[in-house]
Structures are given as structure tokens and as C-alpha cells.
N, C-alpha and C positions, 0 to 999 in steps of 0.2 A: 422268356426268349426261346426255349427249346418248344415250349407246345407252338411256337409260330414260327419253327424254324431259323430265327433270327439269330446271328454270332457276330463276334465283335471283329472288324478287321485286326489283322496283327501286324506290327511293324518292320517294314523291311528296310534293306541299305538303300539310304539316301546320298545320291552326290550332288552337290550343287553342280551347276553348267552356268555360270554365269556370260558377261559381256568381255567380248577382248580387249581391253583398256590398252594394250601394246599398239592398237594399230596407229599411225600418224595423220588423224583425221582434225578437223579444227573442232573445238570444245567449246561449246555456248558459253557466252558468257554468265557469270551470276547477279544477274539485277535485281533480284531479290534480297542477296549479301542477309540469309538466315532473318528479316523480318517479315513475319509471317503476321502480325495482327494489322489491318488494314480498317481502315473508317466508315469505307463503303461496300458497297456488293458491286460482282462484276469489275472490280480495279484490276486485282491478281488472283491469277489460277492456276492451279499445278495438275499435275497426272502425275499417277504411279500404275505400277507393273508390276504383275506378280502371276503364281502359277499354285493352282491349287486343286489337289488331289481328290481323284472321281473315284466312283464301281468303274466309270468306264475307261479310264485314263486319267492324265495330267490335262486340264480346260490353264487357258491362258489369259488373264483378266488386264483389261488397260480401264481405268479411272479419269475423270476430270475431276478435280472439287474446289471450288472459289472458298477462295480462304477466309474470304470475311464471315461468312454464316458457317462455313466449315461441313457444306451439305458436296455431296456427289453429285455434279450437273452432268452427267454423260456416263457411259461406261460403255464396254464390248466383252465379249466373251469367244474363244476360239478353241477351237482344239492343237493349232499351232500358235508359235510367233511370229505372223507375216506383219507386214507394216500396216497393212489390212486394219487389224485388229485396234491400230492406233489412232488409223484414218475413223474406222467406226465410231468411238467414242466422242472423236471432236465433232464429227457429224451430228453426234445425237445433242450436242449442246447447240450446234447452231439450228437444228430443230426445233428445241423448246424457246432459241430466240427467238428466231419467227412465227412462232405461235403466238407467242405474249403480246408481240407488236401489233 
């Protein structure tokens, strides 16, 4: 690692920033109610959200993934959290719909 220059990052304080859960907004319902094994593909799909550390920054990642094959149909990447980043992801799944068709 030294004859190519290369060193390990070191760890710095982390704070989480998460979601304000105080605010009085309406809360989706859960139709899903934690069953997650499904019979077909394309029945039920979820997204997640997460944020993961760059050389260049914090990049902000949104997922789709269909639960029956348990594969990532979509994804986005951003340098912030705009809604942007959420709109992307679903984009890229109705993309590879319409391809298939």
C-alpha cells in the first residue's frame, strides 16, 4: 500500500440525520402487514433508502426490489435527498417495463 501511495480511511463521528416522524402528515397504510414471500413476480414491491460514504461525499441511494425474486428492478443515486432521487428509481423500473413489452 505505501509503494502505491494507498491508506486506509479512518473513522470519523457519525450522526445520524434521520426523518422527522413529529410532523402531522397521513402515514401510508401497511398492505403488505410484514408478508413478504409472494407466489408471483411483479405482485409486490418495495424501495429503500440509504446513504453511503464516498472520497467524494455522502452519495444517496433509492432502490426498488420485487419481493418475489428478491432482485433490485430500479435504483438512483444522488449526491442529495431530493424527491428527485426517488422519482428516478421508479423511472428506471417502468423503463425496463416497457422494454420487455
Amino acid at each position: 500500500m505505501n509503494k502505491h501511495g494507498i491508506h486506509a480511511r479512518g473513522k470519523h463521528k457519525f450522526r445520524v440525520t434521520s426523518t422527522d416522524s413529529k410532523l402531522n402528515l397521513p402515514i401510508a397504510p401497511n398492505i403488505l402487514d410484514r408478508n413478504y414471500s409472494h407466489a408471483a413476480p411483479n405482485y409486490a414491491r418495495v424501495g429503500d433508502f440509504t446513504y453511503i460514504a464516498t472520497d467524494e461525499g455522502w452519495m444517496f441511494l433509492a432502490v426498488v426490489i420485487d419481493l418475489f425474486s428478491r432482485k433490485v428492478i430500479g435504483w438512483s443515486m444522488r449526491l442529495d435527498m431530493h424527491c428527485d432521487l426517488v422519482k428516478a428509481a421508479l423511472e428506471t423500473v417502468l423503463k425496463r417495463a416497457l422494454k420487455r413489452q
